[in-house]
TIGUFI-520319 format. One record per residue (C-alpha): residue number from 1; x, y, z. Coordinates in steps of 0.5 Angstrom, whole numbers. Layout:
<rs>
<r k="NUM" x="X" y="Y" z="Z"/>
...
</rs>
This chain:
<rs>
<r k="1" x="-52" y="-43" z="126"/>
<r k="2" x="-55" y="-37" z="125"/>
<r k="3" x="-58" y="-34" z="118"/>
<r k="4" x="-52" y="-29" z="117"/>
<r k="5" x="-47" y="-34" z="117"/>
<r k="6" x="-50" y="-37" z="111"/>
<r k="7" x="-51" y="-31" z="106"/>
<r k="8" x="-44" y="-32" z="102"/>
<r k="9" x="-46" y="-37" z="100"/>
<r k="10" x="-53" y="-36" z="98"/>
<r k="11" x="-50" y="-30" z="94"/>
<r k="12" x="-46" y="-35" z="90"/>
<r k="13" x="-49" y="-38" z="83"/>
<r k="14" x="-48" y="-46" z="82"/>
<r k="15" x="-42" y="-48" z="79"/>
<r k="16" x="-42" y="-49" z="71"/>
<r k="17" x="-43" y="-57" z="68"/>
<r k="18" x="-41" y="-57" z="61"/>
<r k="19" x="-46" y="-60" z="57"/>
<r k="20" x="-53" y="-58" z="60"/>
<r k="21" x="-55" y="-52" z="56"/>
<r k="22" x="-58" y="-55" z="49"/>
<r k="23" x="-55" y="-51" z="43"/>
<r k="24" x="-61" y="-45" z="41"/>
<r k="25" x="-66" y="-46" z="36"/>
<r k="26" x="-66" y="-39" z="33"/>
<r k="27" x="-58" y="-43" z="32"/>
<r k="28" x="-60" y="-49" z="28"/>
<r k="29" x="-66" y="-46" z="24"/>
<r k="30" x="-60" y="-41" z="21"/>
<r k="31" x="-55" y="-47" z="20"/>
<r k="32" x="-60" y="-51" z="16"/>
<r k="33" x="-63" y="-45" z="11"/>
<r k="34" x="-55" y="-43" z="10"/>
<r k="35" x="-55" y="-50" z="8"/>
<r k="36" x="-60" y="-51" z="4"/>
<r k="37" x="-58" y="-44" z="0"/>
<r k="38" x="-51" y="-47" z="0"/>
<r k="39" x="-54" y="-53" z="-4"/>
<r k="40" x="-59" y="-50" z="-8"/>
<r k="41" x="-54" y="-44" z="-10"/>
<r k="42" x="-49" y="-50" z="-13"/>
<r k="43" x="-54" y="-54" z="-16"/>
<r k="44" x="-57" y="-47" z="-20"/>
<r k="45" x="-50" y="-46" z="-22"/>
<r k="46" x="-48" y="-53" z="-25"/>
<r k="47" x="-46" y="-52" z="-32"/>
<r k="48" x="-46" y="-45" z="-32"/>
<r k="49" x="-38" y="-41" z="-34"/>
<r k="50" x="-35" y="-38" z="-28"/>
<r k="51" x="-34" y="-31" z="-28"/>
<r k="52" x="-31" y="-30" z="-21"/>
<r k="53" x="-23" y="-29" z="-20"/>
<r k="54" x="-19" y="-22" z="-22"/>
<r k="55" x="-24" y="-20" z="-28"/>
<r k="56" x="-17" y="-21" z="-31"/>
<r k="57" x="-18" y="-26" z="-38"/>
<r k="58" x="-14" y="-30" z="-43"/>
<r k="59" x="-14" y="-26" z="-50"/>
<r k="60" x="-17" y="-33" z="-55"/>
<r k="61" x="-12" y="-33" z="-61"/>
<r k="62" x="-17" y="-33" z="-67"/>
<r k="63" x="-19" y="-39" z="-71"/>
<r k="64" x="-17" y="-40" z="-77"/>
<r k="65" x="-20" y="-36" z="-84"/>
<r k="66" x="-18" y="-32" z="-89"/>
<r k="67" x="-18" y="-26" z="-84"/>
<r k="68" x="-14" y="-28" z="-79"/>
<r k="69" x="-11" y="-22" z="-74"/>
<r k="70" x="-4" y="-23" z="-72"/>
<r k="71" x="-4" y="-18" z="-68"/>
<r k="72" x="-8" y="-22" z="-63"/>
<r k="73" x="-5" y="-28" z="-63"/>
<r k="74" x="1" y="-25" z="-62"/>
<r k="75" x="-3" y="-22" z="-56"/>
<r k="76" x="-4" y="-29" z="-54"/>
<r k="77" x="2" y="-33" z="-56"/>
<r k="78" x="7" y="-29" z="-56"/>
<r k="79" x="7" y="-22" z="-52"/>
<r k="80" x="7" y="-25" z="-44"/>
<r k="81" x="15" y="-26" z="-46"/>
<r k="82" x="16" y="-21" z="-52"/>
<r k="83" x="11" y="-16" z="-49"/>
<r k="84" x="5" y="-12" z="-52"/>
<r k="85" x="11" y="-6" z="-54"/>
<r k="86" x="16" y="-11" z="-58"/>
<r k="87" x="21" y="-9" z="-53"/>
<r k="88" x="21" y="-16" z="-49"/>
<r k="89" x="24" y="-17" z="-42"/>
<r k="90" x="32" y="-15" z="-41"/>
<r k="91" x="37" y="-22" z="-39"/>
<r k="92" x="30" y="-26" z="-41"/>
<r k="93" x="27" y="-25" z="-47"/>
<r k="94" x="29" y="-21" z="-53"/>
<r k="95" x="26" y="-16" z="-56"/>
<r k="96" x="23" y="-16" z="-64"/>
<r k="97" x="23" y="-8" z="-64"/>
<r k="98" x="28" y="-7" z="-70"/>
<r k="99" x="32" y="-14" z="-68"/>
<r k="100" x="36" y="-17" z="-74"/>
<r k="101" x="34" y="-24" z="-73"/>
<r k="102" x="27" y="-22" z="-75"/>
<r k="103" x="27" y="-16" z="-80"/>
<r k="104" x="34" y="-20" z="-84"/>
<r k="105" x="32" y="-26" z="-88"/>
<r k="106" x="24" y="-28" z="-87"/>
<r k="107" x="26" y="-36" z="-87"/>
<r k="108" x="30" y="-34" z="-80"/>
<r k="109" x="22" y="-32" z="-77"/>
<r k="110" x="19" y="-38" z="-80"/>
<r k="111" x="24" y="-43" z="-77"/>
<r k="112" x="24" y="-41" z="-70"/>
<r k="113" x="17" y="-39" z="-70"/>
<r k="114" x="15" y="-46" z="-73"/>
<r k="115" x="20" y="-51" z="-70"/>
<r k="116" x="23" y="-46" z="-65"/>
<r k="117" x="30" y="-44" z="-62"/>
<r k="118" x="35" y="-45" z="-57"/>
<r k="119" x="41" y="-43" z="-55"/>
<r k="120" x="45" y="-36" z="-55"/>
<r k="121" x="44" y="-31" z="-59"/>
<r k="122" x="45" y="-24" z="-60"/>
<r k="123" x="40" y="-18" z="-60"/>
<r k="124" x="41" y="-12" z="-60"/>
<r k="125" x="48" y="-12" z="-57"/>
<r k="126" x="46" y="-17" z="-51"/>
<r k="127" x="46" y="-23" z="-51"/>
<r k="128" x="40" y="-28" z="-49"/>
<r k="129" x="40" y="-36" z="-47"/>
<r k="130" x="34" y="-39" z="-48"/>
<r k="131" x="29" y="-43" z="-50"/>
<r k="132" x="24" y="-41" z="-56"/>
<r k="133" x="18" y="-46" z="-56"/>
<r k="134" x="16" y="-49" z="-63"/>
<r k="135" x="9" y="-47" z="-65"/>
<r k="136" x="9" y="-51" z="-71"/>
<r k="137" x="4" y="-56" z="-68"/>
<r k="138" x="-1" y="-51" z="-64"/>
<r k="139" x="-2" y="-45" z="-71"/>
<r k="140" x="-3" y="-47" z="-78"/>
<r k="141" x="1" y="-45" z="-83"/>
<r k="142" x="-4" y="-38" z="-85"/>
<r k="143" x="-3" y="-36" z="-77"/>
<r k="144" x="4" y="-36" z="-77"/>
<r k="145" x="5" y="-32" z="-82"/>
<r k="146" x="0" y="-27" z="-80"/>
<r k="147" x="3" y="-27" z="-73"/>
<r k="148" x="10" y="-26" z="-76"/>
<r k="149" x="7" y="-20" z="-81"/>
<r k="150" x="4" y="-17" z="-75"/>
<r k="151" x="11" y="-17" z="-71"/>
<r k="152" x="15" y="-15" z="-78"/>
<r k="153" x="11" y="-9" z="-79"/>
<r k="154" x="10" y="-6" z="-72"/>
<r k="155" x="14" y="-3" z="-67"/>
<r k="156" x="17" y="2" z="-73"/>
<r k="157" x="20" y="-5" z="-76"/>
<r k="158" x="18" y="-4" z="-84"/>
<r k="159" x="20" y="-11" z="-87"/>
<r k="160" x="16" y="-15" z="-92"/>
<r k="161" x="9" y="-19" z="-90"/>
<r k="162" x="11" y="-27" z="-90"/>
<r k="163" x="5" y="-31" z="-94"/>
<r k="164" x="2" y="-38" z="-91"/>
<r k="165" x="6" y="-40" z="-97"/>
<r k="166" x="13" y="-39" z="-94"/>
<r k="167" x="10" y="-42" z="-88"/>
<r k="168" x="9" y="-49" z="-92"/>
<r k="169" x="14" y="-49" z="-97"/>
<r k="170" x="19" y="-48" z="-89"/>
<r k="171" x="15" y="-54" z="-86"/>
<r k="172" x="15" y="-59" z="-93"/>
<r k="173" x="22" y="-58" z="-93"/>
<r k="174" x="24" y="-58" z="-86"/>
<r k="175" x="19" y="-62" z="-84"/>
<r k="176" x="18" y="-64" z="-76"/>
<r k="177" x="25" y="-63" z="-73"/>
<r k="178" x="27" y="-60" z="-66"/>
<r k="179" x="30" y="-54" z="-64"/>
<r k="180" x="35" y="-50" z="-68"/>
<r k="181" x="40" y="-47" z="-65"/>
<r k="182" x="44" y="-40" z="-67"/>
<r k="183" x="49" y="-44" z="-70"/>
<r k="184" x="45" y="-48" z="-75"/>
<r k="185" x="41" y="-42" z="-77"/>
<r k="186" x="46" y="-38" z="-78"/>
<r k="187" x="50" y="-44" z="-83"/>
<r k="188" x="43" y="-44" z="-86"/>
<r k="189" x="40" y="-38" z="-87"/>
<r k="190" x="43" y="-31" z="-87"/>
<r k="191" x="42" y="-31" z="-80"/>
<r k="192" x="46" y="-24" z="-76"/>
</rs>
């Protein structure tokens, strides 16, 4: 045989085998420094409040005080169904504006607030069925008021302020009792 007859396959390189090559240092050094980093920047924020996420914030109902702001517990609690403009979500949620459930007699607020209210009702004519949660367990009797004066004076609504008094003299006689419905409120109070 002669030398040319050898040349291709001079020319060809050694066919691969898994496994032989180590894996770089330069890769391992950078693996455990992102590591270490890891840890230590976990370990520096233990206990720290998180400030991720959207950068949108829940509004915190104010404790309770002689200066309660029912505007911002209606903020927290109430404007996610009812809106911040009163005019709530048509088929879902009625509106407060000019609504005669609310501006009527001010023992029909004080009831659906403190124990709630579920069944169909008539707003502004359209009619709602749903389910008004009770707050008479998560608000004191001061920020229920506060709450209800708020939404009785705002959105053009021009009615009388509830005193924390009526919220209490509700609940003493009331006492813990379910949801009412539009019927009861209406054979009860002088509800529309």
């Amino acid at each position: 045989m002669k030398r040319h007859d050898y040349n291709a396959q001079h020319r060809e390189h050694p066919e691969p085998e898994e496994g032989r090559r180590p894996v770089p240092r330069p890769v391992i050094a950078w693996i455990a420094v992102l590591l270490v980093w890891a840890v230590g920047y976990y370990a520096w924020q233990i206990g720290k409040p998180m400030l991720g996420g959207d950068s949108r914030s829940v509004v915190e109902a104010p404790a309770a005080g002689d200066d309660i702001d029912g505007g911002a517990i209606f903020s927290a609690r109430c404007a996610s169904c009812h809106q911040a403009n009163g005019q709530g979500v048509p088929g879902s949620f009625p509106p407060l504006a000019e609504s005669a459930w609310l501006l009527g007699d001010p023992d029909i607020p004080v009831a659906i607030v403190h124990d709630g209210l579920q069944g169909e009702i008539e707003v502004q004519g359209t009619t709602y069925n749903g389910v008004m949660p009770a707050f008479g367990g998560q608000l004191s009797s001061a920020e229920i008021a506060a709450v209800l004066s708020h939404v009785r004076q705002a959105w053009g609504n021009d009615a009388a302020a509830i005193k924390a008094e009526q919220v209490d003299a509700h609940a003493e006689e009331y006492g813990e009792r379910g949801a009412w419905s539009p019927d009861e409120l209406r054979d009860t109070f002088e509800a529309p």
